[in-house]
C-alpha positions in Angstrom: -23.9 -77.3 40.6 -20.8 -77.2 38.0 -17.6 -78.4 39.6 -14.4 -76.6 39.5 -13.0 -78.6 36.8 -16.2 -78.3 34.4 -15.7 -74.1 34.7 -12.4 -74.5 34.7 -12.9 -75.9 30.9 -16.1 -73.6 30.1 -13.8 -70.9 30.4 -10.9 -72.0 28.8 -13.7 -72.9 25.6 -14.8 -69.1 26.4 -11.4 -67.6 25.9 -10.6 -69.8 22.7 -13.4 -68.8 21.2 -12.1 -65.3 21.6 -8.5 -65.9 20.0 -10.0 -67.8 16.9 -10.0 -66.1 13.8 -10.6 -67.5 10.1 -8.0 -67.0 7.3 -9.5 -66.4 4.3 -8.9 -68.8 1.5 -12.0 -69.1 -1.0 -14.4 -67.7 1.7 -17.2 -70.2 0.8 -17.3 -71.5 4.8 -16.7 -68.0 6.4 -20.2 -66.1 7.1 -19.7 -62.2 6.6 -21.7 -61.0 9.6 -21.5 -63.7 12.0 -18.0 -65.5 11.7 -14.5 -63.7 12.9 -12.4 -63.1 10.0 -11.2 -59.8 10.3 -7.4 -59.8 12.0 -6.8 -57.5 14.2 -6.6 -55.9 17.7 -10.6 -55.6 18.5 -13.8 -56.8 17.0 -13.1 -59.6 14.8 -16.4 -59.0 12.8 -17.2 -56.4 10.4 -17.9 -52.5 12.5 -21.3 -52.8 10.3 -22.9 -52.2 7.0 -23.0 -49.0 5.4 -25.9 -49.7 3.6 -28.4 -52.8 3.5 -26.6 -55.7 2.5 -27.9 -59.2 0.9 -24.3 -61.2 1.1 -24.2 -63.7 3.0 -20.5 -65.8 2.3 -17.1 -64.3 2.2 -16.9 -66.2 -1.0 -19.1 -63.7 -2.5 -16.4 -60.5 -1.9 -13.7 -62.5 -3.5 -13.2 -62.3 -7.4 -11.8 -65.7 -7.7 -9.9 -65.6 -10.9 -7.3 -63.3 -9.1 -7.8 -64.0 -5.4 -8.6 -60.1 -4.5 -11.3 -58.3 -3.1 -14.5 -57.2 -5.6 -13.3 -53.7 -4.5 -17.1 -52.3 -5.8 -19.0 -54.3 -3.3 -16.1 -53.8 -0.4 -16.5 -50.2 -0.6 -20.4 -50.3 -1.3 -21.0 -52.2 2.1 -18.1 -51.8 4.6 -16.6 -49.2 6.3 -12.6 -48.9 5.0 -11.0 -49.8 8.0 -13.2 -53.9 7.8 -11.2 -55.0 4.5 -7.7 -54.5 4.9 -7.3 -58.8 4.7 -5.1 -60.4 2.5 -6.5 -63.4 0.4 -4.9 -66.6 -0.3 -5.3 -69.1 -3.0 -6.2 -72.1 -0.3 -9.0 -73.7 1.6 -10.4 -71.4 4.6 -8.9 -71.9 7.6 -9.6 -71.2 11.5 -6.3 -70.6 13.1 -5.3 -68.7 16.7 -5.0 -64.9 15.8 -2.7 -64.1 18.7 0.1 -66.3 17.6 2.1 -65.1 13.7 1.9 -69.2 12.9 -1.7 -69.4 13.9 -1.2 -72.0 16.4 -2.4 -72.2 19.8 -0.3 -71.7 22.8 -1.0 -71.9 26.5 1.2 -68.1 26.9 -1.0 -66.5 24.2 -4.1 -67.6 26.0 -2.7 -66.6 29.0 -2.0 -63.2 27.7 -5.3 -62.7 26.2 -7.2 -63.4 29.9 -4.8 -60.8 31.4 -6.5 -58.5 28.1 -9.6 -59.4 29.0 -9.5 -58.7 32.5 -8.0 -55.4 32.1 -10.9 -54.4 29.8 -13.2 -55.4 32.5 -11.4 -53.3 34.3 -11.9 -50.1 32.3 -8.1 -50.1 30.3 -6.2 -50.0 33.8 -3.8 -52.6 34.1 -5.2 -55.5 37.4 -1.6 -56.3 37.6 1.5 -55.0 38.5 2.8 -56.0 35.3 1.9 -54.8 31.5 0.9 -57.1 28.9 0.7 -55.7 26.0 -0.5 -52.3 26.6 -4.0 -52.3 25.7 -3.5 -50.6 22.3 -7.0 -49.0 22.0 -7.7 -48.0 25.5 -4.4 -46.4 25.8 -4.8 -44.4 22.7 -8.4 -43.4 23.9 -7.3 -42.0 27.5 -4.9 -40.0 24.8 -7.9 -38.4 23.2 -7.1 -34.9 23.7 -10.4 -33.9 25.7 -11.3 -32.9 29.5 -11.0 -35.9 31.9 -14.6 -35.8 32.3 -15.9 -36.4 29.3 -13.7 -39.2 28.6 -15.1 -41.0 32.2 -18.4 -40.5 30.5 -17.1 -42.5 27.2 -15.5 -45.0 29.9 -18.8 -45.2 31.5 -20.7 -45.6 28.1 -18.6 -48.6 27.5 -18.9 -49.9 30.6 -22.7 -49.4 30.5 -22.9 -48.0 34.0 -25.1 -44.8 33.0 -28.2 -44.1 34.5 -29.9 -45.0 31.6 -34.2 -45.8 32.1 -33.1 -49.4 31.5 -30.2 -49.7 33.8 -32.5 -47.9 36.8 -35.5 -50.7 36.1 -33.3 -53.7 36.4 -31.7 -52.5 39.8 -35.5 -51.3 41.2 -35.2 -47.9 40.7 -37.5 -47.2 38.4 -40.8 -49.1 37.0 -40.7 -47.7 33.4 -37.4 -47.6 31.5 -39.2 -46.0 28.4 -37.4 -42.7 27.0 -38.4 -39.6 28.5 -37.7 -37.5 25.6 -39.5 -39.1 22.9 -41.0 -42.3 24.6 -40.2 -44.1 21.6 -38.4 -47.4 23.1 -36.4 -48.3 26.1 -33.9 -45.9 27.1 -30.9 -48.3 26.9 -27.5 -46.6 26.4 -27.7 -46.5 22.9 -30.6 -45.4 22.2 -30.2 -42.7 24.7 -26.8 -41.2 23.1 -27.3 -42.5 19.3 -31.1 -43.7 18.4 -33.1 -41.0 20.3 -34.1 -38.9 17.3 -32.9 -35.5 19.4 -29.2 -37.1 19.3 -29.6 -37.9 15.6 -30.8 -35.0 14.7 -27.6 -33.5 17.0 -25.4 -35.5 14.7 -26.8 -34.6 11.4 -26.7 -30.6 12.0 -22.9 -31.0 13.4 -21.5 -32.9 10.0 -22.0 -29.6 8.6 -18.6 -28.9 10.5 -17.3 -32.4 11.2 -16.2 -35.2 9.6 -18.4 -38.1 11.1 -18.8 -41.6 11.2 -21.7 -42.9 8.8 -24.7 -42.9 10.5 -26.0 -46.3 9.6 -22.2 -48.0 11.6 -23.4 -45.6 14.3 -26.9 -47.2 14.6 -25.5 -50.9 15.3 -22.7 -50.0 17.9 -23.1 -51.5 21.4 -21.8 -50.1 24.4 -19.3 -52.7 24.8 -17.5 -52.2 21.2 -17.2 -48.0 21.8 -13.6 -48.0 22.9 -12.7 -50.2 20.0 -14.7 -48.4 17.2 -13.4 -44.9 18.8 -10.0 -46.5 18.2 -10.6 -47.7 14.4 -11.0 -44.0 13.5 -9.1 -40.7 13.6 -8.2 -39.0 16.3 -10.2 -35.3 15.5 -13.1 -37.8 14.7 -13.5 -39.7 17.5 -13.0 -36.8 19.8 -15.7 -34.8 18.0 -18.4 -38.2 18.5 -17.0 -38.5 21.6 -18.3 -34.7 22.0 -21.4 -35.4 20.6 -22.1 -38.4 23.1 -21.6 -36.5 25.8 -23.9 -33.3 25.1 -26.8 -36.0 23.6 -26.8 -37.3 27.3 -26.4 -33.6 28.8 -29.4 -32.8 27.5 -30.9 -36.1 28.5 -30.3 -35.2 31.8 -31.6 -31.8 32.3 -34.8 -33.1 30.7 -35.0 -35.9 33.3 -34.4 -33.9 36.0 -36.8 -31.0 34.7 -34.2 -28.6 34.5 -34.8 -27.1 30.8 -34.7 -28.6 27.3 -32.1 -27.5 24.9 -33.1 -27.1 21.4 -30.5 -28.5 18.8 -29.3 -25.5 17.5 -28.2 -24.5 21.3 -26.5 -27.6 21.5 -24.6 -27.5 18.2 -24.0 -23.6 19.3 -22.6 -25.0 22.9 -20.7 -27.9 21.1 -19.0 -25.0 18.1 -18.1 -22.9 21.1 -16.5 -26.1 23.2 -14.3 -26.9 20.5 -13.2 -23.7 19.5 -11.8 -23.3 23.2 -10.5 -26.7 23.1 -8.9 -25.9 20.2 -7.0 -22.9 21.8 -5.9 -24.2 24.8 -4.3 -27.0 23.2 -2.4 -24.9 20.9 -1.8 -22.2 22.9 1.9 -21.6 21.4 3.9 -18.2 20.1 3.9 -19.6 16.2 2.6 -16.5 14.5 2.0 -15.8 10.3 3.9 -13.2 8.0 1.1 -10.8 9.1 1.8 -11.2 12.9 -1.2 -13.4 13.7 -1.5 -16.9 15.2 -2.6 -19.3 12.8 -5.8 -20.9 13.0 -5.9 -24.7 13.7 -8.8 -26.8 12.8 -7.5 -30.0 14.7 -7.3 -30.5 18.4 -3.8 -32.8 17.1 -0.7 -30.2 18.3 1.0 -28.5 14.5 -2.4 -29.7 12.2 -3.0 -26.4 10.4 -5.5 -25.8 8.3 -5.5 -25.7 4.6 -5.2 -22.2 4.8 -2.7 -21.6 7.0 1.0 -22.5 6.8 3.2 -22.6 9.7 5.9 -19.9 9.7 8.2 -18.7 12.6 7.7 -15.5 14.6 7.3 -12.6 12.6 10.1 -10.5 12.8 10.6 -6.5 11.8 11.4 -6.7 8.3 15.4 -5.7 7.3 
């Protein structure tokens, strides 16, 4: 049995690891996939590749001679939000991301257990006191959609669905295997993003959204969600957020033998959803030169689209 003292320093190792990030120098020490080197608020690591990738070493992204990024493969492999790092003519470097001089302090630490804690606790602050607001969970319980569907994303994260897996290992169930397709276990994931009904969801509804690539969707995990949703665009994240939500809808009525939706009643469903969205969040009195409300293809308040502009109320001409 470990003593207090021994977890007391098991922990504190825990929670270093967690505040260390490399700073890039010449690369040749820093491992693309594996290492942190990416500074900033969530996943130190890259989101994922968008294609198959054979680097191995930072080193290899670096044009030396001028200490940037080989922009070609950057853009080949990575999303754009994963190499926004500067590059410095040095050796590589592992120094403590949340202080500006990248030296440890016992208040930083401190700060980042609070962090930690709080995301354990869904985004809502354990104390009576804020730290440093949570950045990305506070922007997500902004996303402008019903309350229920972001306790489902808060849920996803959280992995607390009722997911085939989750049901074997608390003795509900004896088989965790996918009802739908019964092609793997039905863990989160593959309930909402591998199952081929929720990628074939996906693929029909990019006709009319702007989606993340599929192949950073394929290597999410339930407990990076919050952060990913957070990395892109408000419109976007609400719309996968969307998609989530119905994949598992129909997940559920199939379970529960209720009746299976086809995907073109689910993209119908989810079209329909986001049009009323969509006009109860800009419910306004702005109206055109003709005397009609505009029509607004973001759920963002005053985003028109390209081919409407924003005028004032129409008046009876002079």
């Amino acid at each position: 049995m470990q003593s207090p003292s021994w977890k007391a320093i098991v922990h504190g190792l825990e929670l270093v690891k967690k505040g260390v990030v490399w700073r890039i120098g010449s690369g040749d020490k820093i491992r693309i996939w594996r290492d942190p080197w990416l500074p900033r608020e969530f996943s130190f690591r890259p989101m994922g590749k968008i294609r198959p990738c054979g680097l191995k070493w930072v080193e290899q992204l670096i044009d030396k001679s001028r200490m940037t990024w080989k922009e070609d493969n950057v853009q080949k492999y990575f999303s754009s939000s994963d190499c926004e790092v500067p590059v410095h003519p040095m050796e590589d470097i592992l120094a403590w991301h949340k202080e500006k001089n990248g030296v440890f302090s016992v208040r930083s630490a401190y700060r980042l257990a609070l962090r930690l804690q709080e995301n354990l606790n869904g985004g809502f602050q354990s104390t009576s006191t804020s730290t440093d607001g949570r950045p990305c969970w506070k922007a997500y319980w902004k996303i402008p959609l019903p309350h229920n569907v972001l306790i489902f994303g808060w849920k996803l994260n959280k992995n607390g669905l009722a997911t085939g897996e989750n049901k074997r290992r608390r003795g509900i169930e004896s088989i965790d295997t996918c009802q739908i397709y019964g092609l793997e276990p039905e863990s989160s994931m593959h309930a909402m993003i591998r199952c081929p009904h929720a990628r074939a969801l996906r693929d029909a509804s990019r006709e009319d959204w702007k989606l993340p690539e599929e192949n950073l969707l394929l290597q999410l995990k339930p407990e990076v969600l919050i952060m990913f949703l957070y990395s892109i665009d408000v419109d976007e994240a609400a719309s996968l957020l969307l998609l989530l939500w119905r994949a598992w809808q129909v997940r559920n009525d199939i379970t529960h033998d209720t009746k299976f939706s086809s995907v073109a009643s689910s993209v119908i469903f989810i079209r329909k959803y986001w049009i009323e969205l969509r006009m109860i969040r800009h419910s306004s009195n702005i109206f055109d030169d003709k005397g009609k409300q505009p029509v607004f293809d973001s759920l963002e308040r005053n985003q028109l689209n390209d081919k409407t502009k924003k005028k004032g109320r129409w008046t009876l001409p002079e």
